[in-house]
SERO-4910 file (N, C-alpha, C, O; in steps of 0.05 Angstrom, whole numbers):
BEGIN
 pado doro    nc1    nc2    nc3   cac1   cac2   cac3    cc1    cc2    cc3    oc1    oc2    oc3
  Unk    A    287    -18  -2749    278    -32  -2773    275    -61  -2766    290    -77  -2755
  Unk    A    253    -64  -2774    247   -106  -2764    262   -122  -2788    267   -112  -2810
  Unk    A    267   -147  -2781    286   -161  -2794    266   -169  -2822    279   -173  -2843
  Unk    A    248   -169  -2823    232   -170  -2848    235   -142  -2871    229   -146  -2895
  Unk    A    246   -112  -2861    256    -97  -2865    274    -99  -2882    276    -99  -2906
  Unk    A    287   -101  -2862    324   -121  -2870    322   -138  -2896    334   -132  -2916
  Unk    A    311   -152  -2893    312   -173  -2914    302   -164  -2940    313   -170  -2962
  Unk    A    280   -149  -2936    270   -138  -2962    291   -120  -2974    291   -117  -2998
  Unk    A    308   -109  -2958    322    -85  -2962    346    -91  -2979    358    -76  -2994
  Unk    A    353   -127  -2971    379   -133  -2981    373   -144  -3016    381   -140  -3039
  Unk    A    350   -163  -3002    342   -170  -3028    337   -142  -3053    355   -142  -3070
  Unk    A    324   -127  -3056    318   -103  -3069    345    -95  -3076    349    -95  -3101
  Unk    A    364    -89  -3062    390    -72  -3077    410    -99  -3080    433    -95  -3087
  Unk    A    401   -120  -3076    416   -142  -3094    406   -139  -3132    417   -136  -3154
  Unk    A    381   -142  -3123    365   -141  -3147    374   -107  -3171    375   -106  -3195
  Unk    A    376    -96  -3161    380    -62  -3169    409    -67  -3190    413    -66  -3214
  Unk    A    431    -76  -3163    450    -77  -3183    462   -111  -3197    485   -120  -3198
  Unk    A    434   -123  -3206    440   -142  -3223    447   -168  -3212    461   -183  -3225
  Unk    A    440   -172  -3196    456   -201  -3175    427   -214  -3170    411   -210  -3152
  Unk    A    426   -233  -3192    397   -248  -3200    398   -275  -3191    378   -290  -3190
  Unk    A    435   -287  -3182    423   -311  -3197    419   -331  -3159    431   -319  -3142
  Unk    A    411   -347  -3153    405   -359  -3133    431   -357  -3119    437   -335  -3111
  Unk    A    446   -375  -3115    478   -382  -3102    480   -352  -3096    477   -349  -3071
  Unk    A    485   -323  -3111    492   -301  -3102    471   -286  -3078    473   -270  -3059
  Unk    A    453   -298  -3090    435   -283  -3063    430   -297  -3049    419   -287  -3029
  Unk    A    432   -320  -3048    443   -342  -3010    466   -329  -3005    466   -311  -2988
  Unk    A    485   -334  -3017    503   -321  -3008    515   -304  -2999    538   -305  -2988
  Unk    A    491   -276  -3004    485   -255  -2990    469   -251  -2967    476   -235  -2951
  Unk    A    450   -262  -2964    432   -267  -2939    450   -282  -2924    457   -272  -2903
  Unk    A    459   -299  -2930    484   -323  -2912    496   -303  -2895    489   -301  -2872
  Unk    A    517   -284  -2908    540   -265  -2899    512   -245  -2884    513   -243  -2859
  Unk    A    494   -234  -2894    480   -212  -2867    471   -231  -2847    462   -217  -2829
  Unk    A    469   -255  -2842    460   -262  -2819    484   -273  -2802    483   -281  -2778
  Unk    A    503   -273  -2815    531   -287  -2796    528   -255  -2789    514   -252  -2769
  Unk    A    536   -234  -2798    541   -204  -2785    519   -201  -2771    527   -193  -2750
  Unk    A    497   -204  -2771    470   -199  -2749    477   -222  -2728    471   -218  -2704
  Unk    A    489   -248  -2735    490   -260  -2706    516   -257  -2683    517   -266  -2660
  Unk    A    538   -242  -2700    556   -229  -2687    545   -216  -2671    544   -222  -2647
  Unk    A    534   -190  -2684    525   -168  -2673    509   -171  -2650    505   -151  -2637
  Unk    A    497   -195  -2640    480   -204  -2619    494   -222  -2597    488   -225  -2573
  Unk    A    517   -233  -2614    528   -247  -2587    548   -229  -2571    555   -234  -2548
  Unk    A    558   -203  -2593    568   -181  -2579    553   -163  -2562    563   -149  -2544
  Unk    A    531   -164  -2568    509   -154  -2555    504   -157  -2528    504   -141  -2510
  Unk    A    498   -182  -2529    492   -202  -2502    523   -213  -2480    527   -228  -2460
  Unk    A    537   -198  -2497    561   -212  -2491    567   -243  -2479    575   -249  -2456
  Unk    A    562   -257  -2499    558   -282  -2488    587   -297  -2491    608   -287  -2501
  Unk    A    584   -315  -2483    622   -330  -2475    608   -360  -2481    585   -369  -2479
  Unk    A    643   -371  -2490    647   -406  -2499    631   -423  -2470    626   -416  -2447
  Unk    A    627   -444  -2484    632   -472  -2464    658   -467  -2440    663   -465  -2416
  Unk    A    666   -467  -2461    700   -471  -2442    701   -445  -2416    703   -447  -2392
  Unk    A    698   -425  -2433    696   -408  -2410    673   -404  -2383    677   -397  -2359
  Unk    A    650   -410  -2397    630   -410  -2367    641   -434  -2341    642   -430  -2317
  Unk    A    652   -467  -2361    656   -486  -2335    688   -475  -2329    700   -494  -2321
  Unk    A    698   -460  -2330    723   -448  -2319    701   -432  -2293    694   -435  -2269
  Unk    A    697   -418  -2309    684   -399  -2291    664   -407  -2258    660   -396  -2237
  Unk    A    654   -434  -2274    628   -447  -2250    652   -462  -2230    648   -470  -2207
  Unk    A    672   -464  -2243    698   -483  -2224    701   -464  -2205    697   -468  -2181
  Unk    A    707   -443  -2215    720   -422  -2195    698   -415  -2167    701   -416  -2143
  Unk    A    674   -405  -2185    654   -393  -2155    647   -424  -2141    638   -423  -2118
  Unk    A    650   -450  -2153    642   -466  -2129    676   -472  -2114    675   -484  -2092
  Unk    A    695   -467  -2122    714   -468  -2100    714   -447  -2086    725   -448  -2064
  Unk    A    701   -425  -2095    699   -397  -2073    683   -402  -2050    688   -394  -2027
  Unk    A    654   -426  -2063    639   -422  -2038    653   -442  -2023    654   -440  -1998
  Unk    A    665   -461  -2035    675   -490  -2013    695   -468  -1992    699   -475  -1968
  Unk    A    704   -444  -2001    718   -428  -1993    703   -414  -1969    711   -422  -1947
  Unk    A    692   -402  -1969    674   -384  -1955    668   -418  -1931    683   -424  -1913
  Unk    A    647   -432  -1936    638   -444  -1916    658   -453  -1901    657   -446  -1877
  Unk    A    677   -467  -1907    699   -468  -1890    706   -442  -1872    709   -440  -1848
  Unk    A    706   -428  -1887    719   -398  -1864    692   -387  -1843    694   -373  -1824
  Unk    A    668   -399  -1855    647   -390  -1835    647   -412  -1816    650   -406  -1793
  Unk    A    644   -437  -1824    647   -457  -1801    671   -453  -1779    668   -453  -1754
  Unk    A    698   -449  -1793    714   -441  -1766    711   -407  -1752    723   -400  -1732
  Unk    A    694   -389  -1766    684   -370  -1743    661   -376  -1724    656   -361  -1705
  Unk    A    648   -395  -1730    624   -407  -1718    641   -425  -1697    643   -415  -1674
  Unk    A    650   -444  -1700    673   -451  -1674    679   -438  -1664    667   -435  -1643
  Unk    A    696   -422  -1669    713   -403  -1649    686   -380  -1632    691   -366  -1613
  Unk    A    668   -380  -1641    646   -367  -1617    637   -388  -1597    629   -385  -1573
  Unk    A    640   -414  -1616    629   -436  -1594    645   -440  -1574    637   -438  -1551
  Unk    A    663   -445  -1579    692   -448  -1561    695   -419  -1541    707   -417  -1520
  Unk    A    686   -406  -1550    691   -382  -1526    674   -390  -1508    681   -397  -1485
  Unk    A    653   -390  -1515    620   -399  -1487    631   -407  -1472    620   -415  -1451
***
């Protein structure tokens, strides 16, 4: 169902059972689009601020990690020659 669907759909059975007056039907569209943008960031599973630069800390100390451990196996072949 497209979100133009949706909308028609909420509006209509607002209207049905009596819920005319402005404030109530913002207030209703308000609350289905906070639940539709849940439903999308659960979706996408998307994560805080906070959590991605935790996250970008970590893989660039992995790589400072890694090159270090490749540069001293790269020595140690040199050093054998």
């Amino acid at each position: 169902m497209s979100n133009s669907e949706k909308l028609l759909k909420t509006l209509s059975s607002l209207i049905e059972n009596g819920i005319l007056t402005s404030k109530d039907i913002r207030k209703e569209i308000s609350t289905d689009l906070k639940f539709t943008r849940e439903k999308l960031i659960n979706k996408f599973q998307l994560v805080s601020r906070e959590e991605f630069e935790i996250l970008k800390k970590l893989v660039h100390k992995q790589e400072l990690t890694l090159k270090k451990l490749s540069n001293k196996k790269k020595f140690k072949k040199v050093k054998k020659s």
